[in-house]
C-alpha positions in Angstrom: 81.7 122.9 132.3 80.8 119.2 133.5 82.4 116.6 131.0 80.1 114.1 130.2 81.9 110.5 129.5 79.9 108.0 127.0 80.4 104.0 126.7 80.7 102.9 123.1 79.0 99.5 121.5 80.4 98.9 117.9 76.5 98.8 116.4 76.6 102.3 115.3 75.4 103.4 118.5 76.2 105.2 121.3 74.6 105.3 124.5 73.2 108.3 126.4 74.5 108.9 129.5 72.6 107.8 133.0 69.4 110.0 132.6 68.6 110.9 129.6 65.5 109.4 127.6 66.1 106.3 125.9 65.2 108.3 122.5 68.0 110.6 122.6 70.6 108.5 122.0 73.9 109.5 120.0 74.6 107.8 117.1 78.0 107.5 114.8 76.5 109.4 111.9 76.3 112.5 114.1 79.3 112.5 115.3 80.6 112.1 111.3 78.3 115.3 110.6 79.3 117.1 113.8 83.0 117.0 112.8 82.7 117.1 109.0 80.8 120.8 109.8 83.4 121.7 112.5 86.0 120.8 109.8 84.5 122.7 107.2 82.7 125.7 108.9 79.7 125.1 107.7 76.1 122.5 107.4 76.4 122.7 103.5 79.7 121.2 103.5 79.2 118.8 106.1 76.2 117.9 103.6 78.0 117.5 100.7 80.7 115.5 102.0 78.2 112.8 102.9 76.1 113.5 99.9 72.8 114.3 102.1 70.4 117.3 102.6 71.9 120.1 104.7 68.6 119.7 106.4 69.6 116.0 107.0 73.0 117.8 108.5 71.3 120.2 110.7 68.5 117.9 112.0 71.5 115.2 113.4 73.2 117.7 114.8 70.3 119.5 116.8 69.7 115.9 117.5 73.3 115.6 119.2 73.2 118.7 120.7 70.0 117.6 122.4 71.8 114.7 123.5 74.5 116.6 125.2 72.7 119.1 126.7 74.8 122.4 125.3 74.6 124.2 121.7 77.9 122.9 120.0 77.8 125.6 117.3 77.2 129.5 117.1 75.0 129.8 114.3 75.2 133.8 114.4 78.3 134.3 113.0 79.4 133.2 109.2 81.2 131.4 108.8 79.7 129.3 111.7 82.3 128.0 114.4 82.0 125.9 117.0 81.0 127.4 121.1 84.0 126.6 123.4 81.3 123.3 124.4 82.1 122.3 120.5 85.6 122.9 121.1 86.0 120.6 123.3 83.6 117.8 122.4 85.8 118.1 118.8 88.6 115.9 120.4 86.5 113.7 121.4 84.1 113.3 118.2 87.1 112.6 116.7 89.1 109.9 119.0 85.6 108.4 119.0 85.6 108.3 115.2 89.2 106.8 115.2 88.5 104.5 117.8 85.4 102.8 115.5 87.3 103.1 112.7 90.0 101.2 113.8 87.3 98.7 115.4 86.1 97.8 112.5 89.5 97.5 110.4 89.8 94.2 113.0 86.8 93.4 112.9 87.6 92.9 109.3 91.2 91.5 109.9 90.0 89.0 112.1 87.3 87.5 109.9 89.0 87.8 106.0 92.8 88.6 107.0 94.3 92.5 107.3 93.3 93.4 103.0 93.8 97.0 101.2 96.7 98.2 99.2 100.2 100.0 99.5 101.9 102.4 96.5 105.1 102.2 96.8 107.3 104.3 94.8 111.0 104.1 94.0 113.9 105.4 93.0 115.8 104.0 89.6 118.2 101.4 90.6 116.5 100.8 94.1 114.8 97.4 92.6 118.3 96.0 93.3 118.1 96.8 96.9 116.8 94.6 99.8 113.5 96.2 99.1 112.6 93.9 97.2 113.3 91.6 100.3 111.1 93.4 102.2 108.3 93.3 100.3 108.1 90.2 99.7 108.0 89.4 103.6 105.3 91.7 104.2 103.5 90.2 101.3 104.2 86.7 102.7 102.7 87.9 106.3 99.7 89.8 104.6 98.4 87.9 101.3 95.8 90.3 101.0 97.5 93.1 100.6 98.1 94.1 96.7 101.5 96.0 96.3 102.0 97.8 93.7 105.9 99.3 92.8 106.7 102.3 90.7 110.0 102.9 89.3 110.5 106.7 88.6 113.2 109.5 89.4 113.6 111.6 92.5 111.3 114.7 91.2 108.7 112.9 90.2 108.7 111.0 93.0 108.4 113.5 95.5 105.5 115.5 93.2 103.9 112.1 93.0 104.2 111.6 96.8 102.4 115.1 97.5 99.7 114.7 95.3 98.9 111.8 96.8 99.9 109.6 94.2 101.9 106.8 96.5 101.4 105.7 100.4 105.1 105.9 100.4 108.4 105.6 98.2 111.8 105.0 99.3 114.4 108.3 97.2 117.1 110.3 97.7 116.0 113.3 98.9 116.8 115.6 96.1 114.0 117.7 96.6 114.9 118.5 100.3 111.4 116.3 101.6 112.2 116.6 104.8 111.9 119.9 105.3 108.3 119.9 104.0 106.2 119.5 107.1 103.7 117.6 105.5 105.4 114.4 104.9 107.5 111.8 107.2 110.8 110.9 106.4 113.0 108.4 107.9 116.4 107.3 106.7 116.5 103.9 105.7 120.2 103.0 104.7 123.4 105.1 103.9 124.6 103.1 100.4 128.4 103.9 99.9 129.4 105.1 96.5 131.3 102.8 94.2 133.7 103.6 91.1 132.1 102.0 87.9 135.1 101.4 85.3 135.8 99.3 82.2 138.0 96.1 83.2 140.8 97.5 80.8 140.8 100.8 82.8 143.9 101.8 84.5 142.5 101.4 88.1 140.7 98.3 87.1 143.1 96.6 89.9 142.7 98.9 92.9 141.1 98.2 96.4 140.1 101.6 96.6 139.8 105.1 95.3 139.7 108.6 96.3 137.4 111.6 94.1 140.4 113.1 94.0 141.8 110.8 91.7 139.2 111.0 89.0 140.6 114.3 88.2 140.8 114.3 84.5 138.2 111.4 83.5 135.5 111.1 81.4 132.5 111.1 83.8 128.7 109.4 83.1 127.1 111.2 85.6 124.3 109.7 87.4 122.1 112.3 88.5 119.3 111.4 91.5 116.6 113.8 89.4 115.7 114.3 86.1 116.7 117.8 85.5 120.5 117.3 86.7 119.9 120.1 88.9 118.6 119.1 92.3 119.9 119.4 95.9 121.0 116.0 96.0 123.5 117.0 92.4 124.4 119.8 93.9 125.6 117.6 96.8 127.9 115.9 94.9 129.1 118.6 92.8 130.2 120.3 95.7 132.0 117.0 96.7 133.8 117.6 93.3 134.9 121.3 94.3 136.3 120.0 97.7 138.3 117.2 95.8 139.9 120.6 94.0 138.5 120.2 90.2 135.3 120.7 88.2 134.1 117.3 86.9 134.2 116.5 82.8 130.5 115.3 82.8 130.6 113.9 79.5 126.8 112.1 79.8 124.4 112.5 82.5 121.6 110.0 83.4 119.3 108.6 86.0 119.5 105.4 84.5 122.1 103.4 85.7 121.3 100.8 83.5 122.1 103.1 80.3 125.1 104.4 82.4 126.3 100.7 82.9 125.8 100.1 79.3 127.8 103.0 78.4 130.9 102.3 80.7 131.2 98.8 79.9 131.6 100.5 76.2 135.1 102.2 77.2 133.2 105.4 77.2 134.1 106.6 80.3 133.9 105.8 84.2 130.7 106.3 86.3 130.1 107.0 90.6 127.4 104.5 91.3 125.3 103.2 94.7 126.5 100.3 96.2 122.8 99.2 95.8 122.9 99.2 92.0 126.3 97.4 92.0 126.5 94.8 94.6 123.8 92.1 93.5 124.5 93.0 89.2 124.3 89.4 87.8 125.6 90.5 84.8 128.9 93.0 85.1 130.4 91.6 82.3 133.5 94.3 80.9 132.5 96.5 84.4 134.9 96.6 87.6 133.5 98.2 90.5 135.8 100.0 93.0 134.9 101.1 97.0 135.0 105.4 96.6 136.8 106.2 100.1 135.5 109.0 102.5 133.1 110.1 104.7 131.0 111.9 102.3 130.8 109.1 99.4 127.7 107.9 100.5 124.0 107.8 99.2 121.2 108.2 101.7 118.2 106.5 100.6 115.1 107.7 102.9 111.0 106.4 103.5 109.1 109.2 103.2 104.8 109.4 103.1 102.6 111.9 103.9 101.5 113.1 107.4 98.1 112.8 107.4 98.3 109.5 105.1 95.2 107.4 105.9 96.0 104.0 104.8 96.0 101.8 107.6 98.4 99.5 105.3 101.2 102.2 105.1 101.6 102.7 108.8 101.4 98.4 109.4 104.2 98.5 106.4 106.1 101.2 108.0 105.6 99.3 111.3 106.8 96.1 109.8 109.9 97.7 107.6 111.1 99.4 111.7 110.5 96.0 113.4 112.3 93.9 111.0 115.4 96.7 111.1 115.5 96.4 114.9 115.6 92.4 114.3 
């Protein structure tokens, strides 16, 4: 098959290649119907998506398949589905797409500034991270773009994430996320764990502890989901096995400020995120205390969907990479 190569002008228009009448020229909107009925196997759907005739659909892309010179669909069979021509001029349909898509978006840029908006969701006690930092610079490099932050636990995080709900959020990843092959994850920082105590607490004075010296206390548990029962808790409750004891959980939360409140009351000791910990203006009656090993660590990841469209996630994501690397 002879591949036919066509030179695009950002009007909506494409040209025909050398030869054909200047009438049958290609156009953007069939290329959108061309891949919307490839996508969907079938005119009425291509139709519907666009909210147009079907005979609107089939017109354009008779039209287009004039234009190329080969039939692009097998109408015979039902569903329909594309010849091997159709096939292969579904790449290209597509880059082509892309290509004005993304032509436009700086067309845009360049005139008003890069606009849209990012959901970001994340986990409770995360708002005391650099985060915060972070937004704030990519706010500062791109006024237009509205932010806006949800605060919510691990589960409902990910379910949010999956429906669609945020362009990204920054968890633990409780609900194992990055084995789900339709989401991204990157790690983002490893947060060691520190001991939460009362100041009249008998290790109120130490440098450093070991899990295997909380044998016997009165734990506040915070728990990464809301149910207590996720991978991520069962992370740490093995960590309590290997340290030779089974915890006394006497409260468990995923609210370290209702945690915080609870161990500043005397009412027991708490394992907590550096990132909760290290910038708390107010640890009044609260000591906190490095947790020593290799396993006393909270991984905090990115994660957004695969096919995530919002041009303002991927130049967030961009930006959050570039300003690691700095």
């Amino acid at each position: 098959m002879q591949i036919q190569y066509f030179h695009v002008k950002i009007s909506k228009t494409y040209y025909a290649p050398p030869g054909r009448r200047e009438e049958e020229k290609m156009n953007i909107n069939q290329l959108r119907y061309f891949v919307a009925a490839a996508e969907s196997r079938s005119f009425t759907g291509a139709a519907a998506r666009y909210y147009i005739s079907q005979t609107a659909v089939t017109q354009q892309i008779r039209a287009l398949e004039e234009t190329v010179g080969v039939p692009l669909f097998d109408r015979a069979s039902r569903p329909i589905k594309l010849t091997p021509a159709g096939n292969a001029f579904l790449t290209d349909a597509r880059a082509i797409l892309e290509r004005m898509n993304r032509a436009m978006d700086r067309v845009q840029e360049a005139s008003v500034g890069f606009v849209g908006s990012l959901r970001v969701g994340y986990t409770k006690g995360y708002e005391r991270s650099d985060l915060s930092r972070s937004l704030r610079d990519f706010h500062r490099d791109y006024p237009n773009v509205l932010i806006s932050c949800h605060r919510s636990d691990t589960d409902s995080l990910a379910a949010g994430l999956l429906r669609g709900e945020y362009d990204i959020i920054f968890t633990w990843d409780s609900t194992e996320l990055a084995k789900d092959r339709d989401t991204v994850c990157r790690l983002v920082e490893k947060s060691p764990l520190m001991v939460a105590l009362y100041a009249s607490h008998p290790f109120s004075h130490r440098t450093q502890l070991r899990r295997s010296e909380l044998r016997g206390e009165n734990i506040l548990y915070m728990s990464p989901s809301l149910t207590g029962e996720s991978a991520g808790d069962q992370h740490f409750f093995d960590l309590y096995h290997s340290a030779g004891y089974q915890p006394n959980i006497l409260y468990r939360s995923n609210d370290a400020e209702s945690i915080l409140m609870m161990v500043a009351a005397g009412e027991g000791i708490s394992l907590l995120p550096a990132y909760v910990t290290t910038k708390l203006d107010n640890a009044e009656g609260l000591v906190f205390v490095p947790l020593v090993g290799k396993e006393e660590t909270v991984e905090i990841i990115a994660a957004w969907l695969r096919d995530g469209k919002n041009p303002v996630r991927r130049r967030f994501t961009d930006f959050l990479w570039k300003e690691a690397d700095c």
